[in-house]
C-alpha positions in Angstrom: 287.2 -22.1 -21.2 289.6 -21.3 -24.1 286.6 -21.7 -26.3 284.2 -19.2 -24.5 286.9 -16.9 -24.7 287.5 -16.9 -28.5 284.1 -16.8 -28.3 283.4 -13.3 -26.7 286.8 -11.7 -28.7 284.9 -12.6 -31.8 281.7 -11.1 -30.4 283.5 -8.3 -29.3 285.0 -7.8 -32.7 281.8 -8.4 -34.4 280.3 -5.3 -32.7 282.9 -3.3 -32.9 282.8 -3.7 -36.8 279.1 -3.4 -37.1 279.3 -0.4 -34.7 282.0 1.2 -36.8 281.0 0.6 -40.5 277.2 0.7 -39.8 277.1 4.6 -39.6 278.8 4.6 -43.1 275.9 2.7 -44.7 273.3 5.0 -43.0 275.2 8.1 -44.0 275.3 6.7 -47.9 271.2 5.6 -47.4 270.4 9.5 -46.4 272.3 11.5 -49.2 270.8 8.8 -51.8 266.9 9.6 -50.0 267.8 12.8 -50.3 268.3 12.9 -54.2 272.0 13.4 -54.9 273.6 11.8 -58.5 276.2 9.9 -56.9 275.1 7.2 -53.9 278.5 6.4 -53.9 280.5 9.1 -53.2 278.6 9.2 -49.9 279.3 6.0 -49.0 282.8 6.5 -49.6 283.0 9.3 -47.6 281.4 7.9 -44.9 283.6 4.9 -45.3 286.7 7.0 -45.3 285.5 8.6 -42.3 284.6 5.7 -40.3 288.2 3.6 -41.0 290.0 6.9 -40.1 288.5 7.4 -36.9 288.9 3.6 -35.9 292.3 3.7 -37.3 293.1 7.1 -35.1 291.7 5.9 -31.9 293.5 2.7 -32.1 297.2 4.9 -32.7 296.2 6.9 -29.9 295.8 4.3 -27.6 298.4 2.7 -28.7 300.7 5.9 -28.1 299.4 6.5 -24.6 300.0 2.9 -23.7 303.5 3.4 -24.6 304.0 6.5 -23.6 302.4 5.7 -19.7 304.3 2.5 -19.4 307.4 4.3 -19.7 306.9 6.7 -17.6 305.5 3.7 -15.3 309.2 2.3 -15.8 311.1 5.5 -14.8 308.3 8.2 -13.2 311.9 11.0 -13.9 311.4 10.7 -17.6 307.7 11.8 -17.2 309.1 16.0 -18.6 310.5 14.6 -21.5 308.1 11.5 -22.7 304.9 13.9 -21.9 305.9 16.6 -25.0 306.5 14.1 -27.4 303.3 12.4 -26.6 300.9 14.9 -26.7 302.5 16.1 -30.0 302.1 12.8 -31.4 298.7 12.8 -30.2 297.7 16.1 -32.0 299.3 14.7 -34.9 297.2 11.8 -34.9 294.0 13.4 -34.4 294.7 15.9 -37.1 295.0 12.8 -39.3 291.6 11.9 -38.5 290.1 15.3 -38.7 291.7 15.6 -42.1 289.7 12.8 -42.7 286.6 14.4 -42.1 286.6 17.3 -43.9 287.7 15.3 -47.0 284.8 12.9 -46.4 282.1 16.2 -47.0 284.2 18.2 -49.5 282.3 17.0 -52.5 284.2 17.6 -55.5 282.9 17.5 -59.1 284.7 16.6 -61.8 
């Protein structure tokens, strides 16, 4: 049973990777059809892009886990574990949208 188990995490994991770094190889194959001098400044972009939104969505669940079992633990600190989460939360996804306008600035040096 142990076996089918490490089985389906690797599986899992698997797709999640393909699912998460495939987009950035499609993104880099459409600005090189399209003609552009440097294939791989689009596929860094799209790289960049694609390991900050799976890195952002793994700190925000993380954050809400943590923040909903402690307020699981003592339901009175809900006022003051709510404030701090969402601005962690905001903080987070500004990360990742940071992210994604440095991924289609395209700067030439």
């Amino acid at each position: 049973m142990d076996g089918k188990m490490n089985f389906r995490k690797t599986l899992v994991l698997l797709g999640v990777a393909f699912l998460t770094f495939g987009s950035s190889f499609a993104m880099a194959a459409e600005e090189m059809a399209t003609g552009h001098s440097d294939p791989y400044a689009s596929l860094a972009s799209a790289f960049a892009i694609s390991v900050a939104a799976f890195g952002g969505a793994l700190a925000q669940g993380r954050t809400a886990t943590a923040a909903l079992e402690a307020i699981g633990r003592n339901p009175a600190s809900s006022d003051k574990v709510f404030v701090p989460m969402m601005i962690g939360l905001a903080l987070i996804e500004s990360l990742v949208l940071y992210a994604f306008v440095v991924a289609f600035i395209k700067i030439k040096i």
